[in-house]
C-alpha positions as CSV (number, residue, x, y, z in Angstrom):
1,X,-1.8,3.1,14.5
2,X,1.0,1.8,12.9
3,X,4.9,2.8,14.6
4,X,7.8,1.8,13.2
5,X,11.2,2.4,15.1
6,X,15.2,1.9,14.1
7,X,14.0,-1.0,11.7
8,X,16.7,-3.1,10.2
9,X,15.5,-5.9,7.3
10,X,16.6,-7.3,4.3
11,X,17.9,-10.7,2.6
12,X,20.4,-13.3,3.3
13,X,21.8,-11.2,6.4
14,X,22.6,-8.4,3.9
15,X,20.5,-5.3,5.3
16,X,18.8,-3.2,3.3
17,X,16.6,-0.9,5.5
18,X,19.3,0.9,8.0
19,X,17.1,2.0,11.5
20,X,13.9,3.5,9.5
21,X,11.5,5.2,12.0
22,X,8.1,6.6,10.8
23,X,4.8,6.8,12.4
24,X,1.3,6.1,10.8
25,X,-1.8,7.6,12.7
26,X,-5.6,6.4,11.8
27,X,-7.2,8.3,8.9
28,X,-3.8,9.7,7.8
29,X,-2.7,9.2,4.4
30,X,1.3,8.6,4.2
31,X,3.3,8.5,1.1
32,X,6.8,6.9,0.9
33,X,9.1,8.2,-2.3
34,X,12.0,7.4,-3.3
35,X,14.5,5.9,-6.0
36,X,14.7,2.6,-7.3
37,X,16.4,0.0,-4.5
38,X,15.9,2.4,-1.8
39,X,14.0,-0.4,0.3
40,X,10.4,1.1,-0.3
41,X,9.2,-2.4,-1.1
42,X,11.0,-4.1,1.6
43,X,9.8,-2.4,4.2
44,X,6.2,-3.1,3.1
45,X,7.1,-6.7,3.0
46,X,8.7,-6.5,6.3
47,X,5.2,-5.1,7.8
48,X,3.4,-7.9,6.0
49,X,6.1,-10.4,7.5
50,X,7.2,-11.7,4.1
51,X,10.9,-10.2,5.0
52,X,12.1,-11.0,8.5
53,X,13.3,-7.8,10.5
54,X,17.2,-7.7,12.1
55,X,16.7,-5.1,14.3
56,X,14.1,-2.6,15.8
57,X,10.3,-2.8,16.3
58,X,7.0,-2.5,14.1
59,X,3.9,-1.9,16.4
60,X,0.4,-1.6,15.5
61,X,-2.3,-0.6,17.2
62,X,-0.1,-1.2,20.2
63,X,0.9,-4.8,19.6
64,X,4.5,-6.0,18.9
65,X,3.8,-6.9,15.5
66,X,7.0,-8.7,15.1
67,X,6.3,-11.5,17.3
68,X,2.7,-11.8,15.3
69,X,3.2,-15.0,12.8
70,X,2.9,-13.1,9.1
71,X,0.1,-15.3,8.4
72,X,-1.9,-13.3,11.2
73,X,-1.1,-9.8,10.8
74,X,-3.6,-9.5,8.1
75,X,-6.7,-10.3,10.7
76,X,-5.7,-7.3,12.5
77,X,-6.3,-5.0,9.8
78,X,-3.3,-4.7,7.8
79,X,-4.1,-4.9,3.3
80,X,-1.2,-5.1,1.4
81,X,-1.3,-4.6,-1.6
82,X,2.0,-5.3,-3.8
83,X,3.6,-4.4,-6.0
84,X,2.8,-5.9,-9.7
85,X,-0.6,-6.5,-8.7
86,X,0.2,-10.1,-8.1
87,X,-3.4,-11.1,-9.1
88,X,-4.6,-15.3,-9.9
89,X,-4.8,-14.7,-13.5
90,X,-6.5,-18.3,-13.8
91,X,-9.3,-17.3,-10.8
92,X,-12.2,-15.1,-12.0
93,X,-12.6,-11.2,-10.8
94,X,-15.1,-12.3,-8.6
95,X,-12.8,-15.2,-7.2
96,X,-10.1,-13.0,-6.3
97,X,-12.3,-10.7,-4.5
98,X,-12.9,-13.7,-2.6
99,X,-9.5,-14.5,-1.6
100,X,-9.6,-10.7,-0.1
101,X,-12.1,-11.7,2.2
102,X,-10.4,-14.4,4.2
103,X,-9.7,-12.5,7.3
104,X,-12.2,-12.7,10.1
105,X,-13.5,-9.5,9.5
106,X,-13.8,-9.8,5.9
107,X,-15.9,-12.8,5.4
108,X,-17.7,-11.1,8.2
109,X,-18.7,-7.9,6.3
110,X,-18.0,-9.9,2.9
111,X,-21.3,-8.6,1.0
112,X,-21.3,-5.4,2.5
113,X,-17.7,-4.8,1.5
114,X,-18.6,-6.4,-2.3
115,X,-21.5,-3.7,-3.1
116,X,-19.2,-1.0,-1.6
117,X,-16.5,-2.3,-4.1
118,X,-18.1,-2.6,-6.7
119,X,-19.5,1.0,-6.2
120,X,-16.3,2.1,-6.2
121,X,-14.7,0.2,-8.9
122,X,-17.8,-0.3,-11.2
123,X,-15.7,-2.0,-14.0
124,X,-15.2,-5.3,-11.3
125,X,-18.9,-6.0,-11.5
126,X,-19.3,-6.0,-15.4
127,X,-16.3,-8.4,-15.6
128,X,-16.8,-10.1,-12.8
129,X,-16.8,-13.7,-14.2
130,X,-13.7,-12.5,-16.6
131,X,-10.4,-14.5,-15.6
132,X,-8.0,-11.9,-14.4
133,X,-4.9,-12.3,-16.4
134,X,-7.0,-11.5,-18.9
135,X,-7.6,-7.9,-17.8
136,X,-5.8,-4.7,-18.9
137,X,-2.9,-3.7,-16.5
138,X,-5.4,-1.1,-14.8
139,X,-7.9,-3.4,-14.4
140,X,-6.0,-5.4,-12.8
141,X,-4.7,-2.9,-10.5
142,X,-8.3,-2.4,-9.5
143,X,-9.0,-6.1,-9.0
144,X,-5.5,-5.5,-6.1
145,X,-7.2,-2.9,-4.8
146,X,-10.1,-4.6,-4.5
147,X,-8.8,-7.7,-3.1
148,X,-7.2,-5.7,-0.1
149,X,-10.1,-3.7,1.1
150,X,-12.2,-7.3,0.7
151,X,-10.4,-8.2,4.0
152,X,-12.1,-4.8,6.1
153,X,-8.6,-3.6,6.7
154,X,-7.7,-0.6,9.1
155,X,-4.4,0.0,7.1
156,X,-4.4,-0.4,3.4
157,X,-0.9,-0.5,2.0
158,X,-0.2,0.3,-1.6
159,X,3.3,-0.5,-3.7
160,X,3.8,1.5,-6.5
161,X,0.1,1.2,-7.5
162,X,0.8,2.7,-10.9
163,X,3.4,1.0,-12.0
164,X,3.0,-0.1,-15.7
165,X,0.2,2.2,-16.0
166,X,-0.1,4.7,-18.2
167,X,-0.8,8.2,-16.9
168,X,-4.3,8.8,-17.2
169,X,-4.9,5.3,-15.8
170,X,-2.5,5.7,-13.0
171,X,-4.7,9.0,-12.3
172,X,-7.8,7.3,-12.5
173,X,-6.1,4.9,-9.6
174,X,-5.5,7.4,-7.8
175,X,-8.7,9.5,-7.9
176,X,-10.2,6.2,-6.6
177,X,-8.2,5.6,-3.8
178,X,-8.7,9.7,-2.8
179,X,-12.5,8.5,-3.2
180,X,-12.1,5.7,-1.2
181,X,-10.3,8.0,1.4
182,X,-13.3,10.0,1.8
183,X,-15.9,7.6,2.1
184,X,-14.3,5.7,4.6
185,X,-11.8,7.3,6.2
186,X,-9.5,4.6,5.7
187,X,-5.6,4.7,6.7
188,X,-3.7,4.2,3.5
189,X,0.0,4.4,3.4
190,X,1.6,4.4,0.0
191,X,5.2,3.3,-1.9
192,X,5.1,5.2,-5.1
193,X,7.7,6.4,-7.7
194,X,5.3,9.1,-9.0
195,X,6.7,11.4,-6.1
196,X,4.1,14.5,-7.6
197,X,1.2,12.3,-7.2
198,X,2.1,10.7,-4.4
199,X,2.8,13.8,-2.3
200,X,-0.2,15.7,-3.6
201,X,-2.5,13.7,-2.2
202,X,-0.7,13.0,1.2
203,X,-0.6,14.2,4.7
204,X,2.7,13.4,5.5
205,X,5.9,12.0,3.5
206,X,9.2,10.2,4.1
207,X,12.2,10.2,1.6
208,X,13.6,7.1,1.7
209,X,17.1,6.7,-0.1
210,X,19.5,3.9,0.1
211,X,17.1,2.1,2.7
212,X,17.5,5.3,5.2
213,X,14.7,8.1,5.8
214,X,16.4,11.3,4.6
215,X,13.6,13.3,4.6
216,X,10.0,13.6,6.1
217,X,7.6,16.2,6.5
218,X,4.0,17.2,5.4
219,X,3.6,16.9,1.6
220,X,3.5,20.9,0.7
221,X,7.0,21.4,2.8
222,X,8.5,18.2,0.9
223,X,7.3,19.7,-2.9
224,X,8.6,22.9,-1.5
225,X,12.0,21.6,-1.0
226,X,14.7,22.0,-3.4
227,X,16.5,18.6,-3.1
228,X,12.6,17.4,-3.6
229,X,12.2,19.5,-6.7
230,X,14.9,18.8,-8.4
231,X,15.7,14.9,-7.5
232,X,12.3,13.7,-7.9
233,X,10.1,16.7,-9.2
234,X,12.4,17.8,-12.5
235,X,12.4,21.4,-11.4
């Protein structure tokens, strides 16, 4: 689905992502750890189009993504959802749900996709005339998720989804995105600092470091590995 190869990006001509190569195949769920400034977030926003590539290619689904104006990638399929939740604190729950659901396909599917979000994340319909910024930090988190799968995406992309969280809210996130997996089989590749989490729940993980992938490899072999366990896993 999505392909990513030799990738160079960053800002001001200064690089930050140094010929990253990683591969994303439909239903899969991909985690991407690493430390702070290792260029997790970049290279989501270099997918979205928000950071313009120096080098290499990002294709998905087959197309050259890179010569797709950022304002269109998101009507093929692609959800991002960023980091700091970035909601409308002014708009209503409901409203932002609604800014989800510009893509073709989601004001397409737009009620269908409301009753299935609202299944999902029950706490958006009770509030759902409630201004945003007025939400706790894990209900807004849910009101980002919910935004991104308002478009009908194919990939869902999630940065650091709990950040700012506290633990049992950042594990209630999670057990609704695993939910969400399962019902829909949806591709999800996540950015996450919570490297146990992340990797417990995925197929396949990269290590990125310093804007390079050191490591990759299916989420039991990566928890396995020493430089893993002791790094990021305190062990």
């Amino acid at each position: 689905m999505l392909e990513i190869g030799n990738l160079q990006a960053g800002y001001s001509q200064v690089a930050v992502l140094h010929e990253v190569s990683l591969k994303v195949e439909a239903g899969q769920f991909i985690s991407i750890v690493g430390p702070n400034g290792a260029g997790k977030s970049t290279l989501f926003k270099t997918i979205s189009g928000t950071v313009e590539a120096m080098g290499g290619d990002i294709r998905f689904e087959g197309e050259d993504l890179l010569s797709i104006e950022p304002s269109r990638r998101a009507h093929l399929g692609i959800a991002h959802v960023p980091e700091g939740r970035q909601v409308f604190t002014s708009l209503s729950v409901l409203e932002n749900l609604e800014m989800g659901a510009y893509t073709q396909a989601g004001r397409k599917n737009w009620k269908r996709n409301l009753e299935q979000i609202y299944t999902w994340l029950p706490v958006l319909k009770e509030r759902w005339n409630q201004p945003a910024g007025t939400l706790s930090g894990g209900e807004q988190q849910m009101v980002a998720i919910g935004r991104g799968l308002a478009s009908s995406p194919k990939l869902l992309m999630l940065d650091e989804p709990s950040m700012g969280l506290a633990p049992a809210i950042a594990d209630f996130v999670f057990d609704k995105l695993m939910e969400i997996r399962r019902d829909t089989g949806l591709t999800l590749l996540l950015v996450e600092q919570r490297v146990a989490e992340a990797l417990q729940f995925a197929d396949w993980g990269y290590v990125l470091e310093t804007g390079r992938v050191v490591l990759e490899g299916a989420s039991e072999t990566l928890k396995a590995n020493d430089r893993i366990r002791q790094a990021y896993l305190g062990m």
